[in-house]
C-alpha positions, 0 to 999 in steps of 0.5 A: 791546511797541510797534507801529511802521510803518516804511519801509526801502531795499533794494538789489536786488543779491539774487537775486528768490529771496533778496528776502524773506530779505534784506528780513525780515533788515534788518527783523528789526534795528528788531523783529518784522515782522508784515508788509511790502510792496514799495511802489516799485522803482527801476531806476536805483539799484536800489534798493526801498522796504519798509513793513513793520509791527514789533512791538518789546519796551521794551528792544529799541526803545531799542537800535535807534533809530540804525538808519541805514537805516530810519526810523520814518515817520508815517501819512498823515493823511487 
């Protein structure tokens, strides 16, 4: 099992009701979320920016790389 950070574009086209859902669902597709934060909105394209915490097993981390919408991101170096 693997700990990866990710960041993921959300469309905002969901109720604020159906928000959490719809993110864990796109997260769900790259692991297990341990946990997730919206980090930045954009109004104009309405779109949000998630970073998010996945655990993934050896054989899922292969199968899900080509993931387009999400993308692993390094750690800002201090």
């Amino acid at each position: 099992m693997t700990t990866h950070f990710i960041t993921a574009e959300i469309d905002l086209t969901a109720s604020p009701q159906d928000l959490p859902k719809q993110i864990e669902a796109e997260l769900e597709k790259r692991g297990e979320p341990l946990r997730w934060a919206v980090t930045e909105v954009d109004e104009t394209t309405g779109k949000a920016k998630v970073e998010a915490v996945v655990t993934q097993s050896t054989q899922s981390t292969q199968s899900t790389q080509s993931t387009p919408t999400m993308q692993p991101t390094q750690p800002a170096q201090a």
